[in-house]
C-alpha positions, -999 to +999 in steps of 0.1 A: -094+335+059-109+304+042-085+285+021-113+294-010-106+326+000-072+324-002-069+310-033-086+337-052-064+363-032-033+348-045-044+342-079-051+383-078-018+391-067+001+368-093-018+390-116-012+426-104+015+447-113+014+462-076+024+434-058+063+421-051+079+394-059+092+394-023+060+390-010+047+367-034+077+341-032+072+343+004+037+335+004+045+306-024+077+292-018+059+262+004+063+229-001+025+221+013+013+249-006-025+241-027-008+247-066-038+227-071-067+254-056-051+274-082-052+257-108-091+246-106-100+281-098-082+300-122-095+273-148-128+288-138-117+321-142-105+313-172-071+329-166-048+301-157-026+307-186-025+343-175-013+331-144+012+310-156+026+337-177+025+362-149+043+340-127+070+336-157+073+371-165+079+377-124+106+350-130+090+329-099+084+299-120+112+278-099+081+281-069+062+257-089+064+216-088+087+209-120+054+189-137+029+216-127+055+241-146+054+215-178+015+216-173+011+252-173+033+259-202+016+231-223-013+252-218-003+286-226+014+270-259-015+256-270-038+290-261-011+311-279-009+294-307-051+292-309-048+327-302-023+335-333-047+315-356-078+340-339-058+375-348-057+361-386-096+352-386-100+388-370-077+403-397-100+382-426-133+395-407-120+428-406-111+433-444-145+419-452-162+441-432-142+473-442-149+462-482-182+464-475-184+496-453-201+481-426-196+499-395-188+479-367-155+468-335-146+437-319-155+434-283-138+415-252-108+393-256-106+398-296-102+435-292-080+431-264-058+404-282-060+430-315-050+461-297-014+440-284-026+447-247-006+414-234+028+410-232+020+376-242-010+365-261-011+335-243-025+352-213-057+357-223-087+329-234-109+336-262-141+319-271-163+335-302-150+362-319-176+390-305-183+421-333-208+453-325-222+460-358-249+492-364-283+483-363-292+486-398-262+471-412-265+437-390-280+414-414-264+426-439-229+413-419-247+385-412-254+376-448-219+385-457-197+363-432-218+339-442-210+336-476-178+343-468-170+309-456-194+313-423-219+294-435-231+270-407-250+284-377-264+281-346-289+296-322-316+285-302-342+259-309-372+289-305-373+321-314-356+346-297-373+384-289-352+413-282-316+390-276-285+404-280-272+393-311-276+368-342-273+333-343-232+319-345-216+317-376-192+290-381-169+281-406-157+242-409-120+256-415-115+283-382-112+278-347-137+305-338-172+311-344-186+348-346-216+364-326-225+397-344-239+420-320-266+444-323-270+454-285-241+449-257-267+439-227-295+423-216-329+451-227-336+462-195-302+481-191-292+487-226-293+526-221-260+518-197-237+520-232-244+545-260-239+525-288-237+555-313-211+570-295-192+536-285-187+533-326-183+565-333-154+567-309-136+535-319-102+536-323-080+512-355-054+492-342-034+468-370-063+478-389-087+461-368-118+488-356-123+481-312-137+505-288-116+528-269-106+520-235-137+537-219-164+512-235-141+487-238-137+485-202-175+497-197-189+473-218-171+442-202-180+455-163-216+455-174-216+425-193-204+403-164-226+422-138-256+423-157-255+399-185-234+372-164-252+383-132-221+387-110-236+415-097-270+393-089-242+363-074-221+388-058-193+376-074-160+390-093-148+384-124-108+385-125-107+380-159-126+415-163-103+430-136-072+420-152-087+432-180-095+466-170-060+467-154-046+453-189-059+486-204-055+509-176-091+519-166-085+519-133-065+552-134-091+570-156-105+588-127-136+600-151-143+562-161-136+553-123-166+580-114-191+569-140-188+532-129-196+539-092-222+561-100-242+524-099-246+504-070-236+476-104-206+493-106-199+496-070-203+460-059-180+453-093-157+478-077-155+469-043-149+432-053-119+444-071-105+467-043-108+433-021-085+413-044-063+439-062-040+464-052-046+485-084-083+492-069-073+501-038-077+540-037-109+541-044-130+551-015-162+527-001-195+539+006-216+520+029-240+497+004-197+486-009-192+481+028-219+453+030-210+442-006-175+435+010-189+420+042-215+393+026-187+385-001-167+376+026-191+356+045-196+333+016-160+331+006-156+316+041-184+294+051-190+263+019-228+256+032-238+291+029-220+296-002-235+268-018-271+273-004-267+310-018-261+294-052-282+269-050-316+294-043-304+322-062-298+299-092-332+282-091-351+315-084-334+330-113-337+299-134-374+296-126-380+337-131-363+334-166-385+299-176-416+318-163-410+353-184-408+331-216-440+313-214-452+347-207-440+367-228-426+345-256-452+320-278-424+304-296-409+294-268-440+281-251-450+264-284-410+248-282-418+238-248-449+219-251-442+200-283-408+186-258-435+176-232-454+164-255-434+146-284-439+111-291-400+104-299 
């Protein structure tokens, strides 16, 4: 096992709940161990102060270096006190949207962070404050929040056909800016999530409106497979897996069905079986087989891993450059006055 590998291993199992402290302080409790592999990795995965928190509610904390330990908390404090001051722009978004019967749930790390689903808010990193709102009620929202104190935005220098959701709002005065949403994925897999039902099912928690635990969960698997192309990288996300362990997914043997019922869902499954023990009953097919296999064969050998990225990036890159000028004349028109300007 490569030492990449490794590192990603060991960041899983200082996040599960299945594995012991036993093993863990065996594995850790090295003097030449790579603290800082895991720290640069789960800085990637954005979870390194869940990992830190982890590792303190274990009570292993005495494993780290004393100024890695003052490091990691320094972090955590500052993410849980950003993450305090996100709950009460949630709470202001939330009454403004109920005043005004718009229809609507936070998504990802918001709803998560609402619903009390750490034992420590620190754990988890938040960027925009994500919000589904129904179709015909989105500009309406949008007009709202903004005079609501939202009142700067930003979006893309073209315009954009069929994307996800509106331009950001942002206020001077708050941490976060807000993305409302009127569809959850990229077009050509939007019938994945039933929007309808996804609202129509949302559960109030401290008076805050988030999906249940089924689209919550659904909508963050397909939104790093499809949207974030891990699926297309054949890569995991352990922020989503902690997540889906967070809310207890995993042992929603219905949830569990629908998911591998895609070969999306079974590469995002398989990955998650490799690093966590919470996955691990669930049974692999043949195409998760080779999932496993050429996951592995990058993890281990840099110049392939790299090369991988490398091509798939640029062909995806190049694809996605090639479908605007095709498809979208803003865009090309945005393009050529670039090429062209005289500034």
């Amino acid at each position: 096992m490569s030492d990449y590998e490794k590192t990603y291993k060991d960041i899983a199992d200082i996040l599960s709940f299945k594995t012991l402290n036993s093993e863990l302080e065996h594995r850790l409790n090295d003097s030449s161990y790579n603290w800082d592999g895991i720290v640069v990795e789960a800085s990637k995965s954005l979870v390194l102060p869940a990992v830190y928190c982890r590792l303190k509610a274990r009570k292993l904390l005495h494993l780290l270096p004393k100024e890695l330990t003052v490091y990691l908390e320094e972090i955590s404090t500052v993410n849980r006190n950003r993450n305090k001051s996100i709950l009460k722009q949630v709470l202001f978004i939330s009454k403004v949207l109920n005043d005004n019967n718009i229809a609507h749930v936070f998504l990802k790390g918001t709803a998560l962070l609402a619903a009390g689903k750490y034992n420590d808010i620190a754990e988890r990193m938040v960027g925009d404050i994500d919000i589904l709102v129904e179709k015909s009620q989105i500009h309406e929202a949008f007009d709202i929040l903004k005079s609501s104190g939202y009142n700067k935005t930003f979006g893309y220098a073209y315009e954009t056909k069929h994307f996800r959701h509106l331009d950001r709002l942002i206020s001077e005065d708050e941490l976060a800016a807000i993305e409302i949403h009127s569809d959850l994925l990229i077009k050509k897999f939007r019938h994945l999530i039933n929007l309808s039902t996804l609202l129509k099912t949302r559960v109030i928690i401290n008076n805050v409106a988030i999906p249940n635990s089924y689209y919550l969960s659904l909508h963050q698997i397909w939104s790093w497979q499809l949207n974030d192309r891990g699926h297309y990288y054949n890569f995991p996300s352990i922020k989503v897996l902690y997540d889906v362990i967070v809310v207890n997914s995993h042992k929603d043997n219905d949830f569990i069905s629908n998911v591998l019922k895609l070969n999306y869902g079974q590469s995002f499954l398989e990955l998650g079986k490799y690093y966590f023990k919470e996955f691990s009953f669930i049974t692999s097919n043949t195409y998760m087989k080779y999932i496993r296999y050429s996951h592995k064969i990058n993890m281990t050998y840099k110049p392939i891993r790299i090369t991988l990225l490398i091509i798939k990036s640029s062909l995806y890159n190049i694809g996605k450059r090639i479908h605007l000028l095709i498809t979208n004349r803003s865009y090309t028109k945005h393009l050529l006055n670039k090429l062209f300007s005289t500034k």
